[in-house]
C-alpha positions in Angstrom: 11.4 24.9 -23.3 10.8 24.3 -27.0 7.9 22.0 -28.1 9.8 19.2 -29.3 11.4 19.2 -25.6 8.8 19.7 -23.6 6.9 16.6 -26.0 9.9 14.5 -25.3 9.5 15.1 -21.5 5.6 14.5 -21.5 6.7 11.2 -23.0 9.2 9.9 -20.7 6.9 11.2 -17.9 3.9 9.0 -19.0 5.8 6.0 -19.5 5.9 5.4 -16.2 2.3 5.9 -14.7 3.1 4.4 -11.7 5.9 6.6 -11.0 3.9 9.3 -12.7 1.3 8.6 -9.2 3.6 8.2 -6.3 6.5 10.9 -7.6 5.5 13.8 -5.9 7.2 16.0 -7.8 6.2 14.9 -11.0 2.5 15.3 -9.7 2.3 19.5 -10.6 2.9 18.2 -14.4 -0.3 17.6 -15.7 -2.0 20.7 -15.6 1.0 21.9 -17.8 0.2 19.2 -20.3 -3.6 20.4 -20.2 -2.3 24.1 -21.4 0.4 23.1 -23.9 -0.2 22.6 -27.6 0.6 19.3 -28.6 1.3 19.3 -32.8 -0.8 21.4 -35.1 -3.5 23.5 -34.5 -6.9 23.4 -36.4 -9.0 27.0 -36.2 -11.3 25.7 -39.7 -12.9 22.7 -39.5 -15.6 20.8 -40.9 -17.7 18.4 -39.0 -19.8 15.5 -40.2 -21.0 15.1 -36.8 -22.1 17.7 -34.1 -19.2 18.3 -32.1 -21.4 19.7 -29.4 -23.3 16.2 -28.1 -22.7 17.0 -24.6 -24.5 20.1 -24.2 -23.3 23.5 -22.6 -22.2 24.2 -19.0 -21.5 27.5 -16.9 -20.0 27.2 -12.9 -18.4 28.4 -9.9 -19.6 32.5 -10.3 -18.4 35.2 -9.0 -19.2 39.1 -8.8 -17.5 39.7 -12.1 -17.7 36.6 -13.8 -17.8 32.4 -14.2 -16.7 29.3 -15.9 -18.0 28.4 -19.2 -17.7 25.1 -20.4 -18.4 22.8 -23.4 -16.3 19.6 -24.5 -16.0 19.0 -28.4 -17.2 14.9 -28.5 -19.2 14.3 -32.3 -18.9 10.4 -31.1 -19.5 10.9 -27.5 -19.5 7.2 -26.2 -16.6 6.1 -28.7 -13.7 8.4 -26.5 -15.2 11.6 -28.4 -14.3 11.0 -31.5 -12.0 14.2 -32.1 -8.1 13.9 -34.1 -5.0 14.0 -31.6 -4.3 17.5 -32.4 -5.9 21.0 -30.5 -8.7 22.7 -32.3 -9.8 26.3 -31.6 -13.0 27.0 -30.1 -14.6 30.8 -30.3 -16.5 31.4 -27.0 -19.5 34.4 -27.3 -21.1 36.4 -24.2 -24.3 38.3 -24.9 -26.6 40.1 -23.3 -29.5 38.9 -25.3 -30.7 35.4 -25.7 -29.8 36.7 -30.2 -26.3 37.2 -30.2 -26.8 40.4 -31.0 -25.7 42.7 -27.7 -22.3 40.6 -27.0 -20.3 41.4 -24.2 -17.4 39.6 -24.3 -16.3 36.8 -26.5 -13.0 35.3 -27.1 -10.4 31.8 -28.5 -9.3 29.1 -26.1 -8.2 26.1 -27.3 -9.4 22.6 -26.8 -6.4 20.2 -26.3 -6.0 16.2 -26.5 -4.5 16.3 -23.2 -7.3 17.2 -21.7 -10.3 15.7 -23.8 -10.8 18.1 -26.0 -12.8 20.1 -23.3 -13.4 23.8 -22.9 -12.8 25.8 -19.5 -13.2 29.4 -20.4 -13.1 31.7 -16.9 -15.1 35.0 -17.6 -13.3 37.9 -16.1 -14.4 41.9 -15.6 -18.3 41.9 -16.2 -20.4 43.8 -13.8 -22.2 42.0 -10.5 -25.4 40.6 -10.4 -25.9 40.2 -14.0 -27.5 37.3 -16.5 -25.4 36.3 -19.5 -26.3 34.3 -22.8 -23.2 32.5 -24.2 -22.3 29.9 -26.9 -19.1 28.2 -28.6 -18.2 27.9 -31.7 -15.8 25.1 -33.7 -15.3 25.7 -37.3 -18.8 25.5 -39.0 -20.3 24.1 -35.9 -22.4 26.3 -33.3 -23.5 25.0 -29.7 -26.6 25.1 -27.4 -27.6 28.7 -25.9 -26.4 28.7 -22.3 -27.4 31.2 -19.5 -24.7 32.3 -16.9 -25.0 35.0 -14.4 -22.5 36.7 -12.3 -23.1 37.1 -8.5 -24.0 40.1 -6.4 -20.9 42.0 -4.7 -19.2 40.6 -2.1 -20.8 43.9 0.5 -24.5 43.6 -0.9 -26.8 41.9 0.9 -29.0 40.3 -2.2 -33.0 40.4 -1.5 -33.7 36.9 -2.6 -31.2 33.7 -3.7 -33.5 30.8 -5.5 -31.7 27.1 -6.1 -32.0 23.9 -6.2 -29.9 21.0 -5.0 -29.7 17.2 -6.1 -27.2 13.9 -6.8 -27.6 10.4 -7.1 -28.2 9.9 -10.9 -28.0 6.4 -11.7 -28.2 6.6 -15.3 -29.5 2.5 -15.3 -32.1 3.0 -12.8 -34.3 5.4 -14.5 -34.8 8.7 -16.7 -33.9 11.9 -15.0 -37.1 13.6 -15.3 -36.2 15.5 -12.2 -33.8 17.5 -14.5 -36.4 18.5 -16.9 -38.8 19.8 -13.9 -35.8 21.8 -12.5 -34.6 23.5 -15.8 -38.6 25.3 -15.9 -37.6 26.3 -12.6 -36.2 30.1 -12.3 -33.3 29.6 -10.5 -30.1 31.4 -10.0 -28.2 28.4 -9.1 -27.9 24.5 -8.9 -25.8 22.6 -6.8 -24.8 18.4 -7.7 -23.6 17.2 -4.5 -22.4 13.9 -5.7 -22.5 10.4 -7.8 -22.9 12.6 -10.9 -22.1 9.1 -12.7 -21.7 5.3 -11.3 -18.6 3.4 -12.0 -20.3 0.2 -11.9 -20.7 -2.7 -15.6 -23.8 -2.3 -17.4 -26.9 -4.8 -16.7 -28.5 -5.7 -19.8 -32.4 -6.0 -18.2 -31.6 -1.9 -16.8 -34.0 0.8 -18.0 -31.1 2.2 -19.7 -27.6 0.9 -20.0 -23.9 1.5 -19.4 -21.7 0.8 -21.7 -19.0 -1.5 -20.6 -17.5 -2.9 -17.7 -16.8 -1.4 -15.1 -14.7 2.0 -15.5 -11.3 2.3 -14.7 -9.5 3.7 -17.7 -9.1 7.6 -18.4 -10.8 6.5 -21.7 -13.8 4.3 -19.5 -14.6 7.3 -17.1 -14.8 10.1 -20.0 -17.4 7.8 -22.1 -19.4 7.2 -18.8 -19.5 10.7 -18.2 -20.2 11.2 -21.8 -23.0 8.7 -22.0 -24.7 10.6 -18.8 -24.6 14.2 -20.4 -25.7 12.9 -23.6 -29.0 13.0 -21.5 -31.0 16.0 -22.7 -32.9 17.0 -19.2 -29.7 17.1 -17.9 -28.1 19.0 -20.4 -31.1 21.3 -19.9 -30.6 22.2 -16.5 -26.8 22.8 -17.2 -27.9 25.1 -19.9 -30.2 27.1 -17.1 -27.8 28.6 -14.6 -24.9 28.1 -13.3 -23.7 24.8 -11.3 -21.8 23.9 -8.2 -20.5 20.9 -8.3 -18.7 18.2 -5.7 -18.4 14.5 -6.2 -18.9 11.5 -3.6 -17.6 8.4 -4.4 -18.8 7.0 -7.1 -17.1 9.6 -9.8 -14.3 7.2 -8.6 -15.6 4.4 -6.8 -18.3 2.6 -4.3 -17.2 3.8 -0.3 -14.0 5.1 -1.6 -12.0 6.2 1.7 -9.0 8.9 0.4 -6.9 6.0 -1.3 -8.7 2.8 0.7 -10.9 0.6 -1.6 -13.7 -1.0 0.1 -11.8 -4.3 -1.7 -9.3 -5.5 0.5 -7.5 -7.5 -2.6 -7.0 -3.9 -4.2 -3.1 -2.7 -4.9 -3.1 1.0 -3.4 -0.8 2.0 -6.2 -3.0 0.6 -8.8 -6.1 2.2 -7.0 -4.3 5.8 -6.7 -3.5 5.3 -10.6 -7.5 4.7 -11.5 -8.2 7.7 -9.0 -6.3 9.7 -11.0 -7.9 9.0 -14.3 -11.6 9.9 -12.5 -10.3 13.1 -11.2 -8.9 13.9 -14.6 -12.6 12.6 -16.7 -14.2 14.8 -13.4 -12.1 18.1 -14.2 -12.8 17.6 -18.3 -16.4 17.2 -18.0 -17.1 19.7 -15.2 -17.6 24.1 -15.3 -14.7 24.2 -12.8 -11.4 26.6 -12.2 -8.2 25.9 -13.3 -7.2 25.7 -9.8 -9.3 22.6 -9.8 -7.2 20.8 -12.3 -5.8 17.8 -10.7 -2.5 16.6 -10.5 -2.7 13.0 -10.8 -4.7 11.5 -8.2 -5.4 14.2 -6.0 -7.5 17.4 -6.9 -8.8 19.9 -4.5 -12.4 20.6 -4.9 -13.5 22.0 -1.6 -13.9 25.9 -2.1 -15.6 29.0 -1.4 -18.4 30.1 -3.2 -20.3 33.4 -1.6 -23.5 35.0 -3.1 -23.4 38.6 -1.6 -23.7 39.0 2.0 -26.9 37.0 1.9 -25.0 33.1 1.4 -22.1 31.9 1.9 -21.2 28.5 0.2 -18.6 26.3 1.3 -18.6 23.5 -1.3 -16.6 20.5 0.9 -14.9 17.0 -0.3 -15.7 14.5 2.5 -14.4 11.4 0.5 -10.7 12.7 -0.8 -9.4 12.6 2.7 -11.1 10.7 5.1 -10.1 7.9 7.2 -11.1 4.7 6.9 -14.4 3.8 7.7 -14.8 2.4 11.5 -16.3 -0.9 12.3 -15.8 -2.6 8.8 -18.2 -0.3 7.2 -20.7 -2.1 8.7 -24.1 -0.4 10.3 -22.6 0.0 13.9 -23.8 1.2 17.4 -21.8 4.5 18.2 -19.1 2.6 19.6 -15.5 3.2 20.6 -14.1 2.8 17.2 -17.1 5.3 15.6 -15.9 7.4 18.8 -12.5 7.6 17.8 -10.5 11.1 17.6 -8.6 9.9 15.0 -11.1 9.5 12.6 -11.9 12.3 9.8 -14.0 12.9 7.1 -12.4 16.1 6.2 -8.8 15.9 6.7 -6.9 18.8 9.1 -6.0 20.6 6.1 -9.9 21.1 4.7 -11.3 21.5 8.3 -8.7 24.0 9.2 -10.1 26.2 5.7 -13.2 25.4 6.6 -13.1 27.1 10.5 -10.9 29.9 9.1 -13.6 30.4 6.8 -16.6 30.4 8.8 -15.1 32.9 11.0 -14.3 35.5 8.3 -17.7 35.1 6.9 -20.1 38.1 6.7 -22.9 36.5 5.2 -25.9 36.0 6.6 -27.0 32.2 6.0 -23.9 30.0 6.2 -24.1 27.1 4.1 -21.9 23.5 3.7 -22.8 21.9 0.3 -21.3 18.1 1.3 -21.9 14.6 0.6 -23.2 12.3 3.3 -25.8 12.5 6.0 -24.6 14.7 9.1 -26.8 13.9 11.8 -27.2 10.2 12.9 -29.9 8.0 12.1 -30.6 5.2 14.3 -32.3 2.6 11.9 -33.5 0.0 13.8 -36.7 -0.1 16.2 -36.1 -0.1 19.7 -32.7 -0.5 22.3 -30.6 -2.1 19.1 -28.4 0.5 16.8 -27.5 0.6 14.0 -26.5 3.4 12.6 -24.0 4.0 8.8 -20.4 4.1 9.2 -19.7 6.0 5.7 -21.5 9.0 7.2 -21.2 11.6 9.8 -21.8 9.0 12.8 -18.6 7.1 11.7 -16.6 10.4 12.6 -18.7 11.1 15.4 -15.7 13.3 16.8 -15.0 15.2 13.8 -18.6 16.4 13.6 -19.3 17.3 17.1 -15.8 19.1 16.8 -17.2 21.2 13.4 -20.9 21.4 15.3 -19.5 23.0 18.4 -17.6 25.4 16.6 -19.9 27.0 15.0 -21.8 27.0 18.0 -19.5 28.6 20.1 -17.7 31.0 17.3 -21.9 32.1 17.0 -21.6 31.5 13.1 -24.9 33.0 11.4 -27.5 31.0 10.8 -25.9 27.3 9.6 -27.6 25.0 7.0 -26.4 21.4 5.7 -27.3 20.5 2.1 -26.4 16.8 1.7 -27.1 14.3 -0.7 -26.1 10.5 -0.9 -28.4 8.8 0.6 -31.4 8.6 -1.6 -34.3 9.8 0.3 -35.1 13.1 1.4 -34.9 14.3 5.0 -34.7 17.2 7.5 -33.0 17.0 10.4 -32.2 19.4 13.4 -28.6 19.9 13.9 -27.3 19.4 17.3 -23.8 18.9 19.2 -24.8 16.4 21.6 -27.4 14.2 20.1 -27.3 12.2 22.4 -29.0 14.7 24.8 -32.6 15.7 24.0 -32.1 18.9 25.7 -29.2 20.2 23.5 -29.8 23.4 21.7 -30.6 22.9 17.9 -27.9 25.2 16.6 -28.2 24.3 12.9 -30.8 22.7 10.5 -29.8 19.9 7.6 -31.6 19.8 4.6 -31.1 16.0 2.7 -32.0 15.2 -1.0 -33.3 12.3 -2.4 -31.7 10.5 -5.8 -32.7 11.9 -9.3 -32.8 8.1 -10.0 -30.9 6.0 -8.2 -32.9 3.1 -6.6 -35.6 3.3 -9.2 -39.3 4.4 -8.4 -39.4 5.4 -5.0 -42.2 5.7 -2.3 -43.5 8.1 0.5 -42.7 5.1 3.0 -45.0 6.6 5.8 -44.1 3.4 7.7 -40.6 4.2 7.7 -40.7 7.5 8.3 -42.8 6.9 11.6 -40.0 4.3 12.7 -36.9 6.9 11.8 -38.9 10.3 13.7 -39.7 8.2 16.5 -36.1 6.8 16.9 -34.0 10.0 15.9 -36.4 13.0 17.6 -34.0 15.7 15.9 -35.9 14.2 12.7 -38.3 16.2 11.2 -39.1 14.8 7.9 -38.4 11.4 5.7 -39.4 10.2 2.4 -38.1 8.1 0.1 -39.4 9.3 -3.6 -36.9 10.8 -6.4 -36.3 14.2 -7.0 -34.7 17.2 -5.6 -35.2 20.1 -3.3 -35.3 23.6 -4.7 -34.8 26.5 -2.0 -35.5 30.6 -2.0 -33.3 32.4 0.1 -34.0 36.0 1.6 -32.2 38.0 4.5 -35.1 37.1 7.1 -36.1 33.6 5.6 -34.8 29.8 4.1 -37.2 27.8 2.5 -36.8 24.1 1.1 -39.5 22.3 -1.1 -39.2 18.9 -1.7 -40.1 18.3 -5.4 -40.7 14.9 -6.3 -41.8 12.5 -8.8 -43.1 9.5 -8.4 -41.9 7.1 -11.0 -38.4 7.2 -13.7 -39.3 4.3 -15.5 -41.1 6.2 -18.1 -41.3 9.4 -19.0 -44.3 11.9 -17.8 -43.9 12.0 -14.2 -45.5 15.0 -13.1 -43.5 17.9 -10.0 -45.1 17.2 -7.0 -44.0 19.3 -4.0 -44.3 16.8 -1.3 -43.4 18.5 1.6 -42.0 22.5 2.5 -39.9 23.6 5.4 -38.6 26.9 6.6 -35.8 28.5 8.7 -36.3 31.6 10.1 -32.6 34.0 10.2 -31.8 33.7 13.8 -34.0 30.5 15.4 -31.9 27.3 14.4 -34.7 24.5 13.3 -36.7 24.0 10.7 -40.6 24.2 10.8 -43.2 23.0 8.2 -44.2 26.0 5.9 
């Protein structure tokens, strides 16, 4: 197809967005608008303005490579401020921090279609190596980034050190966190969700959103551009590489698959704002092409293993769920949170996900995923009440993933889960319910980097939730994140915190540490 034809089919094709959502045919068309040229292409430019404003990004390794990414924005909260034409963007891999060993380097282009961002995927470089790499636009050079490639699928790695985190209310406070992780060494870092919020600014915030709240293609790419303008946060992309999966609000509050939590919502017109978040997700994200949506679905869950020593499956618990049960509303277990119908993963995921356990050969098995798994009764005494956007609204589906792995004997499986903004840890059971049950798993919960402001070590709390939910181990309710080192005979979690985001200076404060020993489910204080 010549580009004259192919423009004149774009065209017709976006005329109609609403049958550009609900056509399913015409829903395998926009990644092949991301990859074609639209009109001239620009390899010399000049800038007045840093084109690089949002930082430098790597993602997703493997044993012989990763995703580097960068988006070209010089006015980053004014839709990026770049001409409606492709530019070329050199890319650079060294093996020292000067440029002056390079490895590989290469020229992708950065299209209009797809906001002017950069997806570079690093092919044929040698396992278990550590990578410099930077872009350049005309006469405009970006941040230093460090990427490294994992160890070989058959070696069993001595030691894995990350950190995990979400929740970053840009309004609520700075993200300090960030700038205590990126001194951290770590050879990973995974977001598990609400990387931005959707929601209008509030003029009295700490910092504010710009705006109303998002719905546009154009609203979600400033929103994300206004968080990444943030430089702890561009600091820890810059550190190591990222894996990353959204919640809901990269799209929108207790988002269930194509359900608003607004009754009054048109489905059509809510699939047709899902598909500009997916699209402002893929652009500002270090993710595969095979991640590039195709209008307002976009498969993110994936497969992610470090050696034999880890093996991550990276899940998307909010694309394809069912509805939440009882209105949403904090419910007792009930028949409708009881219900076999009810999913949080979809048959198609949770069939990968079995599959995948079974052929695994590493030695800690771990699901990076959004909300809380075990259930948290959080009232005192005979009432419940427990949340019906989490696990315990799909009671079913998670004894049905729990017992698997129990009876299929998969190695040694850990929970990272984010959400909720406190941190917890929690023994992993099939039958709750019954004291007696074998722990057969541990979950490992992080707090917000900001969301919900200043936090607190809510001793008070956490006596109520241990004393209520005995497979409880730890609560507290400060910001942060956890960071984790990972060898074949040991997992470790340390809860880093700090105590206040409303001005800058918060000291690291490891507020609490917990280990799993490889083989005995459960985690015990270090």
């Amino acid at each position: 197809m010549s580009l004259r034809s192919f423009q004149s089919a774009a065209d017709t094709f976006l005329s109609d967005r609403r049958q550009f959502v609900l056509g399913s045919g015409s829903l395998a068309l926009l990644p092949w608008l991301g990859q074609c040229v639209q009109g001239a292409t620009t390899a010399n430019r000049s800038f007045a303005k840093d084109p690089f404003t949002l930082g430098v990004a790597s993602g997703d390794p493997q044993p012989d490579g990763f995703v580097l990414w960068t988006r070209l924005a010089p006015e980053p909260n004014g839709g990026g401020g770049m001409p409606n034409e492709a530019v070329e963007v050199t890319w650079e891999l060294s093996e020292d921090e000067t440029f002056r060993k390079i490895a590989h380097s290469g020229k992708t282009l950065a299209t209009p279609q797809l906001g002017h961002s950069v997806h570079v995927e690093v092919q044929g470089l040698p396992a278990d190596r550590w990578y410099f790499y930077r872009f350049q636009c005309g006469d405009a050079i970006s941040p230093v980034g460090r990427a490294r490639t994992t160890p070989a699928y058959n070696v069993m790695a001595d030691q894995l050190r990350f950190a995990f985190a979400s929740c970053q209310h840009y309004e609520h406070g700075l993200f300090t966190a960030y700038e205590h992780m990126a001194q951290e060494d770590l050879d990973l870092v995974l977001h598990l969700g609400d990387y931005i919020y959707e929601y209008r600014g509030n003029s009295k915030a700490i910092r504010q959103h710009i705006g109303e709240e998002i719905e546009s293609l154009n609203d979600y790419r400033n929103r994300h551009a206004l968080y990444r303008t943030d430089p702890h946060l561009q600091a820890a992309h810059a550190r190591c590489p990222w894996l990353v999966v959204w919640d809901d609000h990269e799209f929108d509050n207790n988002c269930a698959g194509d359900i608003s939590e607004q009754h009054e919502v048109n489905p059509e017109d809510f699939l047709l704002r899902r598909a500009n978040a997916y699209q402002a997700y893929y652009e500002m994200m270090p993710l595969r092409s095979r991640s590039m949506p195709r209008g307002p679905h976009m498969q993110l869950y994936r497969r992610i293993p470090y050696g034999r020593l880890a093996n991550f499956e990276m899940l998307d618990t909010r694309q394809y769920r069912t509805d939440q049960p009882n209105d949403d509303k904090k419910s007792p277990l009930n028949d409708a949170a009881r219900d076999h119908k009810n999913t949080l993963l979809g048959d198609k995921q949770e069939h990968w996900l079995m599959r995948d356990l079974i052929a695994s050969q590493s030695n800690w098995n771990v699901l990076g995923q959004q909300v809380m798994m075990a259930p948290a009764d959080r009232t005192e005494g005979e009432a419940q009440a427990y949340s019906m956007d989490q696990w315990p609204g799909y009671t079913h589906s998670r004894d049905r993933l729990l017992g698997f792995m129990r009876d299929r004997k998969v190695p040694n499986p850990v929970v990272l889960t984010g959400d909720i903004h406190n941190n917890w840890v929690n023994d992993l059971k099939v039958n709750f319910e019954d004291e007696k049950d074998p722990t057969m798993g541990t979950e490992f919960v992080c707090t917000s980097i900001s969301s919900g402001g200043n936090g607190q070590q809510a001793a008070d709390r956490a006596k109520v939730l241990t004393s209520e939910n005995p497979y409880v181990k730890f609560f507290n309710a400060e910001r942060g994140y956890v960071s984790c080192t990972v060898t074949p005979d040991q997992w470790r979690s340390d809860y880093q915190v700090v105590e206040f985001v409303d001005k800058p200076g918060a000291p690291k404060i490891t507020r609490a540490s917990y280990v799993v020993e490889s083989g005995e489910p459960g985690a015990k204080p270090a």
